[in-house]
LUMLUMFI-161797 format. One record per residue (C-alpha): residue in three letters; chain; x, y, z. Coordinates in steps of 0.001 Angstrom, whole numbers, padded with zeros to 6 digits. Each point is the difference from the previous one (the first is absolute). Example, Ala and Ser with C-alpha at 12.3 -4.5 7.8 and 13.67 -1.06 7.14 Angstrom:
BEGIN
aa:ALA, ch:A, x:012300, y:-004500, z:007800 .
aa:SER, ch:A, x:001370, y:003440, z:-000660 .
REM end
This chain:
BEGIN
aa:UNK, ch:A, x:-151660, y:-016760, z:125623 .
aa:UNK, ch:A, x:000325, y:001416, z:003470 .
aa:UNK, ch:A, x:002001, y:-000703, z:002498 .
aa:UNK, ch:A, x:-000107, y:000376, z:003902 .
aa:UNK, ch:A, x:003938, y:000127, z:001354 .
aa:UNK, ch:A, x:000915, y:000442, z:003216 .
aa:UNK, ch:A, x:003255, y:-000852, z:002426 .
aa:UNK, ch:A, x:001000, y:-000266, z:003544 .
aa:UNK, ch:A, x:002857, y:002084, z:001585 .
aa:UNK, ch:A, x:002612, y:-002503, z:-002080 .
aa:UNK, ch:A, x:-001578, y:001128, z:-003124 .
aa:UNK, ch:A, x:000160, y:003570, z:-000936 .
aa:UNK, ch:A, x:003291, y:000032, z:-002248 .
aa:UNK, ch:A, x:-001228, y:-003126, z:-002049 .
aa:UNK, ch:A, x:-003500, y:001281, z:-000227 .
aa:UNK, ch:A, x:000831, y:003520, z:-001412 .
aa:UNK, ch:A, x:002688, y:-001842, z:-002685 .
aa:UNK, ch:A, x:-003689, y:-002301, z:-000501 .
aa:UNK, ch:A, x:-001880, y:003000, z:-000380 .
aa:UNK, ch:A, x:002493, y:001635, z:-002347 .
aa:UNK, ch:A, x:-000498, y:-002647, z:-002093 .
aa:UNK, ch:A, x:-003796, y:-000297, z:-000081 .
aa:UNK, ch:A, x:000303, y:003736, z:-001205 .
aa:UNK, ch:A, x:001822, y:-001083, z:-002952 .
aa:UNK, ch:A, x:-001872, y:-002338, z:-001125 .
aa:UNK, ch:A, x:-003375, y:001862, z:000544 .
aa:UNK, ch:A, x:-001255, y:-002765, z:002971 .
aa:UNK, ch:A, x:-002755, y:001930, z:002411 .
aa:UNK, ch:A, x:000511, y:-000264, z:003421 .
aa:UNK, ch:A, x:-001131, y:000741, z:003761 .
aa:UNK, ch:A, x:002975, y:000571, z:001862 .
aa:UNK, ch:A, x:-001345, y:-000695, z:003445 .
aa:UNK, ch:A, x:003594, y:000909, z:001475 .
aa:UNK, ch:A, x:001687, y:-000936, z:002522 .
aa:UNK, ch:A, x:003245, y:003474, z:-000596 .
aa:UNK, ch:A, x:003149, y:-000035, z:000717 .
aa:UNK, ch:A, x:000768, y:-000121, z:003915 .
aa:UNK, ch:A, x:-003960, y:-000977, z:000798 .
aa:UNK, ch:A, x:-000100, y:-002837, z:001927 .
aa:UNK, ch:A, x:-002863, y:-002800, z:-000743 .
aa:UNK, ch:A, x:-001021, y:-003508, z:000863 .
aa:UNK, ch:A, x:-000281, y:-002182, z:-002838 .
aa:UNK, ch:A, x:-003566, y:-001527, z:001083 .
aa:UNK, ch:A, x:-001516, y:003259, z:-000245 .
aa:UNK, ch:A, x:001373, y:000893, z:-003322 .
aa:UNK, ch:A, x:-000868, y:-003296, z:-001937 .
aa:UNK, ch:A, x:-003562, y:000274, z:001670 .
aa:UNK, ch:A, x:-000197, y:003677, z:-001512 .
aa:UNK, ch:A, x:001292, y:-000756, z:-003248 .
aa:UNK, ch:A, x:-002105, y:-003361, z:-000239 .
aa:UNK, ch:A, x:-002898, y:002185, z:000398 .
aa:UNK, ch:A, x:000255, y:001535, z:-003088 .
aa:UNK, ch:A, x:000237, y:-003283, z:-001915 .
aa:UNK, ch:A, x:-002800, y:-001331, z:001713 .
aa:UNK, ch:A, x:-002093, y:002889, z:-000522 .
aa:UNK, ch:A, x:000417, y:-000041, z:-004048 .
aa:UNK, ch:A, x:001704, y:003584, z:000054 .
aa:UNK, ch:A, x:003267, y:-001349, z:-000891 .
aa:UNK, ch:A, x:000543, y:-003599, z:-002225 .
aa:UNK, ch:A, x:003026, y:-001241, z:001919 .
aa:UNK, ch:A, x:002907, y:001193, z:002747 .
aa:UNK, ch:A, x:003491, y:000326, z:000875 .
aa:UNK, ch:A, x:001180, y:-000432, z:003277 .
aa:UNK, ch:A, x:003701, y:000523, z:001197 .
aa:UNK, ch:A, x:001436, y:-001372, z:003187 .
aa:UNK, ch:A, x:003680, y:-000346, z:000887 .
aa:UNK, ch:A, x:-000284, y:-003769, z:-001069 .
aa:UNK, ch:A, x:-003752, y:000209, z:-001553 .
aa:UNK, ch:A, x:-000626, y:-003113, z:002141 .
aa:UNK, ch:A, x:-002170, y:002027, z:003059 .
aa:UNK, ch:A, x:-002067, y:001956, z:-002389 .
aa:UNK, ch:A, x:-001054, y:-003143, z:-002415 .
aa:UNK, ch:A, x:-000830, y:-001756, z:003366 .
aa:UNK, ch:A, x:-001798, y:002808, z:001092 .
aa:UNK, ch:A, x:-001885, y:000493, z:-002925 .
aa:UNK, ch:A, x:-001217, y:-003419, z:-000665 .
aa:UNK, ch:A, x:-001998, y:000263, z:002913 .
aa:UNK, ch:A, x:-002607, y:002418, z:-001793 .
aa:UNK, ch:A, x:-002698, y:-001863, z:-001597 .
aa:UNK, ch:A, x:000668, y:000039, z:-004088 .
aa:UNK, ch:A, x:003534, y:001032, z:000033 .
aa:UNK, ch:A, x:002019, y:-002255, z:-001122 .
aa:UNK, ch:A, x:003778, y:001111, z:000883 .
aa:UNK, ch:A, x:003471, y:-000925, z:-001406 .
aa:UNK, ch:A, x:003890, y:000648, z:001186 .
aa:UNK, ch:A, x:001663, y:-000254, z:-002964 .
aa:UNK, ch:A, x:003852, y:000915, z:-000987 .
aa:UNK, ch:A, x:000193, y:-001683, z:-002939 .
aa:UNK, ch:A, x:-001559, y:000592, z:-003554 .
aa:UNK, ch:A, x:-001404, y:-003217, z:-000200 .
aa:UNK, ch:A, x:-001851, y:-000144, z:002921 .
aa:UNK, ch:A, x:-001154, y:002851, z:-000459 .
aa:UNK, ch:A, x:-001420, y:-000751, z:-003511 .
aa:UNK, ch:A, x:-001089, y:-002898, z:001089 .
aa:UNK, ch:A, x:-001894, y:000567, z:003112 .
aa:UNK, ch:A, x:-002319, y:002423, z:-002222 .
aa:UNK, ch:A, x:-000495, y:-002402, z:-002959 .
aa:UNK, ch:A, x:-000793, y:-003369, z:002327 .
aa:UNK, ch:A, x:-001620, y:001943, z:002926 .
aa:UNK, ch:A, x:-000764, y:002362, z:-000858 .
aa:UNK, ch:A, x:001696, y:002304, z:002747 .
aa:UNK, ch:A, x:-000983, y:003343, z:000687 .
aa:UNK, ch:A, x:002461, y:001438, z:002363 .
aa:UNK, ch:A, x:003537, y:000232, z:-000713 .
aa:UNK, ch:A, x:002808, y:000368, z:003513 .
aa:UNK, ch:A, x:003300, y:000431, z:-000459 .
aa:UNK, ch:A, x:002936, y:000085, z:002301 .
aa:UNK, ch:A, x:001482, y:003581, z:000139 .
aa:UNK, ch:A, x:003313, y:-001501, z:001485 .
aa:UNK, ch:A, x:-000623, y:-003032, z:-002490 .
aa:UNK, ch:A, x:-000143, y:001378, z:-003369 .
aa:UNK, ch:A, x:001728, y:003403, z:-001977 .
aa:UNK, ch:A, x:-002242, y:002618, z:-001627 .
aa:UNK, ch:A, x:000675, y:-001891, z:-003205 .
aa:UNK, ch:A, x:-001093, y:-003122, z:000624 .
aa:UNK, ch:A, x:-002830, y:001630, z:002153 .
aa:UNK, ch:A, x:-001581, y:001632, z:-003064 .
aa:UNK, ch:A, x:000466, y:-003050, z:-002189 .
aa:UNK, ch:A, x:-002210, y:-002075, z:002229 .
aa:UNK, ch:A, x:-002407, y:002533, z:-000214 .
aa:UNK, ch:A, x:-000440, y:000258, z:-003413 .
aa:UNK, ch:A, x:-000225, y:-003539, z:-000636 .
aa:UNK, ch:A, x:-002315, y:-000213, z:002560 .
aa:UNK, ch:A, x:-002140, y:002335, z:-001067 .
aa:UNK, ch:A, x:000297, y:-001107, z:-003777 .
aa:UNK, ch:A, x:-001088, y:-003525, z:001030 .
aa:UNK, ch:A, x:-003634, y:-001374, z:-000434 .
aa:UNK, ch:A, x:-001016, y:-002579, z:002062 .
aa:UNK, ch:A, x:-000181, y:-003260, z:-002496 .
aa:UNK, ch:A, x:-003290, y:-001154, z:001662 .
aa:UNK, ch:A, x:-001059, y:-003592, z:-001293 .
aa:UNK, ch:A, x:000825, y:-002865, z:002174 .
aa:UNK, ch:A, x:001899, y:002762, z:002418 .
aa:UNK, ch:A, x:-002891, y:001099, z:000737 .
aa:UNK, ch:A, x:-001445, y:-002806, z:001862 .
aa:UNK, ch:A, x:002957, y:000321, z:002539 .
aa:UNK, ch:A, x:-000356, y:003948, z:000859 .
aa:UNK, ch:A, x:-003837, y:-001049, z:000840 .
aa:UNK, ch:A, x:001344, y:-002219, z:002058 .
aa:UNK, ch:A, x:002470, y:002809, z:001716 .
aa:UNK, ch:A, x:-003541, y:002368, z:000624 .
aa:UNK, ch:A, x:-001767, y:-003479, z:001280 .
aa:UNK, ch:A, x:002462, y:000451, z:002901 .
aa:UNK, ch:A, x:-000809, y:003378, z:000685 .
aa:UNK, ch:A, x:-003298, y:-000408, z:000465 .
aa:UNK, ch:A, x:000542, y:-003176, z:002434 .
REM end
């Protein structure tokens, strides 16, 4: 498992607690930043992290906002990701085993370290259930190619 991580300027302290955590628990990263008093529009970092889903050289992504809200939208417009705010453990459980999501965002002024790194693991300990689910994510990429 690799992950692709990356924040806006409302994200630094939550995202070093995040990547802390993936330390302990032996999760590989790419930290594609942003630091501590860098400035960054949330577009451009969900497109940049995104990449590195959609390329195959990481297997999923965490994105951190100050609400989560600007970087899921932002990164459910690139073809194949499929994006989800979460701040609670069972969405966030959930939106992996039913569709199989493959981005997690999270609200830096939403959520504490804590909770931050619970979501995490669960998402990242969560397979996607398939079966009749997955009729309905074929459905979500039938949109994007409309």
């Amino acid at each position: 498992m690799k992950l692709a991580i990356g924040c806006d300027h409302a994200g630094p302290e939550l995202k070093k607690e995040v990547l802390a955590y993936l330390d302990e628990i032996g999760v590989e990263y790419v930290d594609l930043g942003v630091q501590e008093g860098e400035k960054c529009d949330y577009p451009d970092k969900a497109q940049e992290v995104c990449a590195k889903v959609t390329s195959g050289e990481c297997e999923m992504a965490v994105l951190i906002c100050g609400t989560g809200i600007g970087m899921s939208m932002a990164a459910n417009k690139v073809k194949g990701i499929r994006a989800a705010c979460c701040s609670d453990y069972f969405s966030a459980k959930y939106t992996r085993a039913h569709n199989d999501a493959n981005v997690l965002c999270i609200g830096a002024r939403v959520v504490g370290a804590g909770l931050a790194c619970e979501l995490i693991k669960v998402f990242i300990d969560t397979s996607f259930e398939g079966g009749r689910h997955q009729r309905r994510v074929d459905k979500i990429h039938a949109i994007e190619n409309v």
